[in-house]
Each structure stands twice: as structure tokens, then as C-alpha cells.
N, C-alpha and C positions, 0 to 999 in steps of 0.2 A: 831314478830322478823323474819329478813330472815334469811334465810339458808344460803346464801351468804358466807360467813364468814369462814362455815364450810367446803366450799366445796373447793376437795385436787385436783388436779392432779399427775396419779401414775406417780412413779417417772422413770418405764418401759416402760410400753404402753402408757400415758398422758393422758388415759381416765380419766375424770371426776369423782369423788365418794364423798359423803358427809363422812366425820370424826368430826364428833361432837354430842352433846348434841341427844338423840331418835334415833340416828342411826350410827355407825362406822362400814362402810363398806370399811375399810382400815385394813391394820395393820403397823406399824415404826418396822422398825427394827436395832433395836439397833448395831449389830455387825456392819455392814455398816453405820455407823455415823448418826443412825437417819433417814434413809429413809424411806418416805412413799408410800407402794404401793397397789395398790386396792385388794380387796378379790379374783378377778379371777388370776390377777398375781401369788398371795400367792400359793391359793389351786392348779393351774396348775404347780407349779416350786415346787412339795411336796418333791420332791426326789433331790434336789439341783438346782439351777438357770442354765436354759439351758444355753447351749453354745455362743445362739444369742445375751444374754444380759450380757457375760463377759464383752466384752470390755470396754461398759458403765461404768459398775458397778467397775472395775479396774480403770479408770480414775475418777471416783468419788474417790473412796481411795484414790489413789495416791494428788489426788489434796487437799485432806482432812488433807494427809500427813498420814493414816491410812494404818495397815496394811494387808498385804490379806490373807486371811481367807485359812486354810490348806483346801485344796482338799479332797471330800471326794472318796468312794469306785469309782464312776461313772469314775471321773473323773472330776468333775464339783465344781464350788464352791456352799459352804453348803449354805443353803436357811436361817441360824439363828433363833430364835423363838424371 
């Protein structure tokens, strides 16, 4: 069977990661409609989604028609689990 199938690009950086069957090295995050981004994305954005990747992540909602996520202490939008 390939891996093909499995394999995501994050929805950040558009690295490459397999999300499937023996291995998910991604995670979706639900608050943001379902996106998926790879595990370095995740674990470096611990304390909320930097700054660099507001914008994206704002025109993702909006075009989702979703709404944007309260701010948290930083300043930043929350990273969601």
C-alpha cells in the first residue's frame, strides 16, 4: 500500500508530513475549520500562532466565513488543541 494517500501538506509552512495509518505526524485543528499542520508547526506555535502566520490564518476564517478566535495574553491568536 503507499503512503501517498496519507501524505498532508501543513497548512503553514507546506512542508510535507504523512497523517495516516503507523504514523500522524500532523495534528487538525479544529477551531480553525479543520486545518492541518505538521508537528514542528504545532509544537513551535505552543504559546499561540505567531504573528507571521496571522494573516493566512485570518483569511482562512474569514473565507470559511468562521470566526476569529479571542486573543490570547501575548497578543496572538490561540494555537487551539
Amino acid at each position: 500500500m503507499s503512503n501517498e494517500k496519507f501524505m498532508y501538506n501543513c497548512f503553514l509552512c507546506r512542508d510535507s508530513f504523512q497523517f495516516g495509518p503507523g504514523l500522524y505526524d500532523g495534528k487538525t485543528i479544529p477551531l480553525y475549520g479543520g486545518i492541518t499542520v505538521c508537528m514542528g508547526c504545532y509544537k513551535w506555535n505552543w504559546d499561540g500562532w505567531n504573528p507571521e502566520h496571522e494573516d493566512k490564518l485570518i483569511s482562512h476564517l474569514n473565507e470559511k466565513g468562521l470566526p476569529i478566535p479571542e486573543r490570547n495574553e501575548k497578543g496572538w491568536l490561540p494555537r487551539g488543541e
